[in-house]
C-alpha positions as CSV (number, residue, x, y, z in Angstrom):
1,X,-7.9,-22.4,5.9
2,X,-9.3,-21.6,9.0
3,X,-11.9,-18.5,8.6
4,X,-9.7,-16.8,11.0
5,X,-6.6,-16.9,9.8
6,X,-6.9,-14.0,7.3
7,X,-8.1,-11.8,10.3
8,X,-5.1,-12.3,12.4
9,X,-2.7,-11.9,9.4
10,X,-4.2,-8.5,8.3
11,X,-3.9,-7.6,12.0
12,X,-0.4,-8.1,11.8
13,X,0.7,-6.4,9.0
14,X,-1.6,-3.4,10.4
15,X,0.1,-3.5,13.8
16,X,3.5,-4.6,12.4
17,X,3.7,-7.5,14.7
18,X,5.1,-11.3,14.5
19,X,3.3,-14.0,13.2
20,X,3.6,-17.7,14.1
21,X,2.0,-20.1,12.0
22,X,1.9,-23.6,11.5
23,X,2.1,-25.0,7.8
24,X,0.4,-27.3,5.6
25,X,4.0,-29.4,5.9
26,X,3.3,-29.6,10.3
27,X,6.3,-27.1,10.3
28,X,5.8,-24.0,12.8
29,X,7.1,-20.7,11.4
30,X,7.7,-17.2,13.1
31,X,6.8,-14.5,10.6
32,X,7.3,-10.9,9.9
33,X,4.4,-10.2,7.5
34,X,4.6,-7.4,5.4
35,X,2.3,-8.0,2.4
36,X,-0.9,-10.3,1.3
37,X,-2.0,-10.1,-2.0
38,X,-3.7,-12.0,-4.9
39,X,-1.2,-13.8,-7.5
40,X,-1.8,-14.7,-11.1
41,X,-3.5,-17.8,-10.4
42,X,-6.2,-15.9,-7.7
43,X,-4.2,-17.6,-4.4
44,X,-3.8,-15.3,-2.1
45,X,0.1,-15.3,-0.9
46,X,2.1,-13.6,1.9
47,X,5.7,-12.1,1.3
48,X,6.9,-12.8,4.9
49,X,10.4,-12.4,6.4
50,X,11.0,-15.5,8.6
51,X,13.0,-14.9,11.9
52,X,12.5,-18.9,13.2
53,X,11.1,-22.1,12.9
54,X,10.9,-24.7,10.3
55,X,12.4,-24.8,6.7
56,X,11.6,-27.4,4.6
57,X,14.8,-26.4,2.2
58,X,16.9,-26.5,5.8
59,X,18.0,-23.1,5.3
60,X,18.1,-21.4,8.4
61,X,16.2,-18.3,9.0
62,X,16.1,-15.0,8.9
63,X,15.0,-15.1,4.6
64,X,12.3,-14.1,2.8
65,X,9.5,-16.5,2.3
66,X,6.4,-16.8,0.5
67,X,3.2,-18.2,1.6
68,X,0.1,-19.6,0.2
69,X,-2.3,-18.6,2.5
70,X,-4.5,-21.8,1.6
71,X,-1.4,-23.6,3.0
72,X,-1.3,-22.2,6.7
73,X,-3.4,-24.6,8.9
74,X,-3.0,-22.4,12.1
75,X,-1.6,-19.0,13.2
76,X,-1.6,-16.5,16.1
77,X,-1.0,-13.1,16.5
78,X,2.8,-12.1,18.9
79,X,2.8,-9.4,21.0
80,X,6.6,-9.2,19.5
81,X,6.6,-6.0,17.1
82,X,9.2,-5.2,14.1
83,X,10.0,-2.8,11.2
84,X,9.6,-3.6,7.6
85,X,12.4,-4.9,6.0
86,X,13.2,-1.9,3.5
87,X,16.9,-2.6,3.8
88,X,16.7,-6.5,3.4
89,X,14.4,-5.6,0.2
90,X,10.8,-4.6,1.0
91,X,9.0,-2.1,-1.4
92,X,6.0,-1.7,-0.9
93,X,5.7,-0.3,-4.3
94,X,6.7,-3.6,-6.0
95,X,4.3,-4.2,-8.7
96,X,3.4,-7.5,-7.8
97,X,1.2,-5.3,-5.0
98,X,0.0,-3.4,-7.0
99,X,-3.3,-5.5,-8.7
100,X,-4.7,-7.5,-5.9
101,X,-3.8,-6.4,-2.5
102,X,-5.1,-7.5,0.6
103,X,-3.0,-5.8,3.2
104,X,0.2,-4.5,3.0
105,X,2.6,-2.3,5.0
106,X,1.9,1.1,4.5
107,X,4.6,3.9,3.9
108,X,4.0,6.6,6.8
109,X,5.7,9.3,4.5
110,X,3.3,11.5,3.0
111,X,4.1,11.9,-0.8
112,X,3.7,15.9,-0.5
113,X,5.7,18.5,1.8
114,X,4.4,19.8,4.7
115,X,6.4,20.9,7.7
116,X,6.8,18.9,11.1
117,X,4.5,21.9,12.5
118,X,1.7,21.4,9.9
119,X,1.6,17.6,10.3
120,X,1.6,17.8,13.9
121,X,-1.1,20.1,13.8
122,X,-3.1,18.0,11.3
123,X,-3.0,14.5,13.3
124,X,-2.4,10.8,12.6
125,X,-3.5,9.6,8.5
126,X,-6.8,8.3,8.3
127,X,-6.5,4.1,7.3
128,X,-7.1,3.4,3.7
129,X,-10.0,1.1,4.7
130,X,-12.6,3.9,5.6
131,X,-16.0,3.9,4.8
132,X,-17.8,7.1,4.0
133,X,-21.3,7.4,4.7
């Protein structure tokens, strides 16, 4: 894996934009990427929805895929933007997220009640990655 490669996907997930990535298997994928996370056996994987490219089953895309990120030899960043799947069957309270997560889609809703006047006035949520000094 290319030290990079890591960068560019959390970048993607942040910024909700397309992936494309080239494979361990040569095949080039396009890639919504909405979670990467550490799985039982400490890999780190990506539950991706792919919109093109290569299948090595033949299926063609759109699907939901999984990645070992160990496995993707290249990728770059698409200025090509989309929304999480939530209908096609993203959670991003699935509890396979839940122990080891490296970046995931966040949900914008806040979990309490405030009214559209008091979140205006309150500004954008700070990211989850902030460092207190």
């Amino acid at each position: 894996m290319q030290p990079n490669i890591l960068r560019l996907l959390k970048q993607a997930i942040a910024e909700q934009r397309c992936l494309a990535v080239r494979y361990r298997d040569g095949g080039a994928r396009v890639m919504e990427p909405h979670a990467a996370y550490t799985n039982d056996r400490n890999e780190i994987v990506v539950d991706c929805y792919q919109t093109g490219g290569f299948s090595a089953s033949g299926r063609k895309p759109p699907f939901w895929k999984r990645l070992r990120l160990k496995k993707i030899t290249a990728a770059s960043l698409l200025k090509q933007t989309f929304e999480p799947r939530v209908e096609e069957g993203f959670s991003p309270e699935k509890p396979r997220y839940k122990n080891k997560p490296v970046a995931i889609i966040a949900n914008d809703e806040p979990s309490y009640m405030y009214s559209p006047e008091a979140l205006q006035q309150m500004g954008p949520f700070l990211p989850d990655d902030r460092k207190f000094h």
